[in-house]
N, C-alpha and C positions, 0 to 999 in steps of 0.2 A: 798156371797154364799159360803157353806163350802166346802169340795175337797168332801165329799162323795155325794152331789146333787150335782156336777157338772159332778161327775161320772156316775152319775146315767140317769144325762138327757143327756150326751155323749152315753151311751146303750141306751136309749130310741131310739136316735137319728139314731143310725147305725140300728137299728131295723127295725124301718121303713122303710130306705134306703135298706136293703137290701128286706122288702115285697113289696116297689114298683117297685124294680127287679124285681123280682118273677111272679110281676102280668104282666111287659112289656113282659117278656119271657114265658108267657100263648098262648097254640097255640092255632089259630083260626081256626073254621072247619064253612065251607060254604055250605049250601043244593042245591042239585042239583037233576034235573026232575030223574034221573038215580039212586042216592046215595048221597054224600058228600064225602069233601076231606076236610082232615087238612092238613094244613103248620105247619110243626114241627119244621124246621129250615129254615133262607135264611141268607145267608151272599153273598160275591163278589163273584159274579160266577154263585152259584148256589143256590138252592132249594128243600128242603125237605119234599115231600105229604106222609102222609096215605092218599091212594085213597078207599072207599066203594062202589059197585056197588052191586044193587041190584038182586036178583037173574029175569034174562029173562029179564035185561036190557042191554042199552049199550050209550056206549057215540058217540057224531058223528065222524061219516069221518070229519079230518083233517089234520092239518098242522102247522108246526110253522120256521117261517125266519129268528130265532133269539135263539134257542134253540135247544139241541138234549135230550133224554131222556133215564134213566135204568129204568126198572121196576121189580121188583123182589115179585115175590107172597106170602104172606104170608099163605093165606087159602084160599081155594075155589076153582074155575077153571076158570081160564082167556082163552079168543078166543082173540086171534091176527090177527089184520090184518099192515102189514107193507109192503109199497110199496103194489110188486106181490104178497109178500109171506102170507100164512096163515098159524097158526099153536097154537095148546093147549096147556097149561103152566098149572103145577099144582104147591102145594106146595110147598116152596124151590128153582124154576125155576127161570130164568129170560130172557128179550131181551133186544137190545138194539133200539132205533128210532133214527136213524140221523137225524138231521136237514135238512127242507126243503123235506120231505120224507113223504107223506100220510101215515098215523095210524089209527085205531080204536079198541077199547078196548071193549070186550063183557063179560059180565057173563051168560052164556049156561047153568048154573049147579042151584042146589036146594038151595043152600045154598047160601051167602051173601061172594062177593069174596072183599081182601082185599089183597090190593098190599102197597108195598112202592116202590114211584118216585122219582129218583134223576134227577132234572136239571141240567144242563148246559149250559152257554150260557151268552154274555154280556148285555142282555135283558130278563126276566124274569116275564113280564107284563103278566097277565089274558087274554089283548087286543090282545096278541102275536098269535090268532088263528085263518086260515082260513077254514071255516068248507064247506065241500062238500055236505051232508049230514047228518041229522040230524031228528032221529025220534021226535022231540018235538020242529021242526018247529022253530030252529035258525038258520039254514042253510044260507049263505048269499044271495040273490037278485040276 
């Protein structure tokens, strides 16, 4: 084999290597009764959502034992509820959720609210929720 097809199938080779990078670091967005969320990043620790909530939707009362959460709005108007407290977030804003601390996230507003979530936490599972309530009837038993 001469040095310039060995060159060649060596760039071949890294080519590919690096589009099936590319394709593992493709983030995956999940539909949900409310909206959808992408996973943009996860590494040790933590985790990275665009969360999408539909406008006059909302996601349920919960909880998580293994995690605490930022949210920072990108567009639209976010309803918090954390713990006691209630309070409206628009663009630019953000809160924080401890861990082990009742949450719910609403969109009140006309428009399609879009936040980004950073986790936290040495557990970072889906499974990590306990929901109190829940307009779409997942609530636990």
């Amino acid at each position: 084999m001469s040095q310039s097809t060995k060159a060649k199938l060596n760039q071949e080779t890294a080519i590919k290597s690096s589009e099936s990078l590319v394709q593992q670091g493709v983030a995956t967005t999940e539909i949900r009764p409310w909206g959808s969320f992408t996973t943009l990043e996860e590494g040790n620790g933590y985790k990275i959502k665009r969360i999408e909530v539909n406008p006059g939707h909302r996601l349920s009362l919960q909880m998580h034992h293994h995690r605490s959460e930022h949210w920072i709005v990108v567009s639209g108007t976010a309803k918090v509820v954390c713990g006691d407290e209630e309070k409206i977030l628009s663009s630019n804003q953000s809160t924080y959720v401890p861990q082990c601390t009742s949450h719910r996230l609403e969109n009140p507003g006309v428009i399609k609210l879009v936040l980004i979530e950073v986790q936290n936490g040495q557990y970072l599972g889906e499974d990590d929720i306990v929901r109190y309530q829940d307009d779409y009837a997942r609530a636990a038993k």
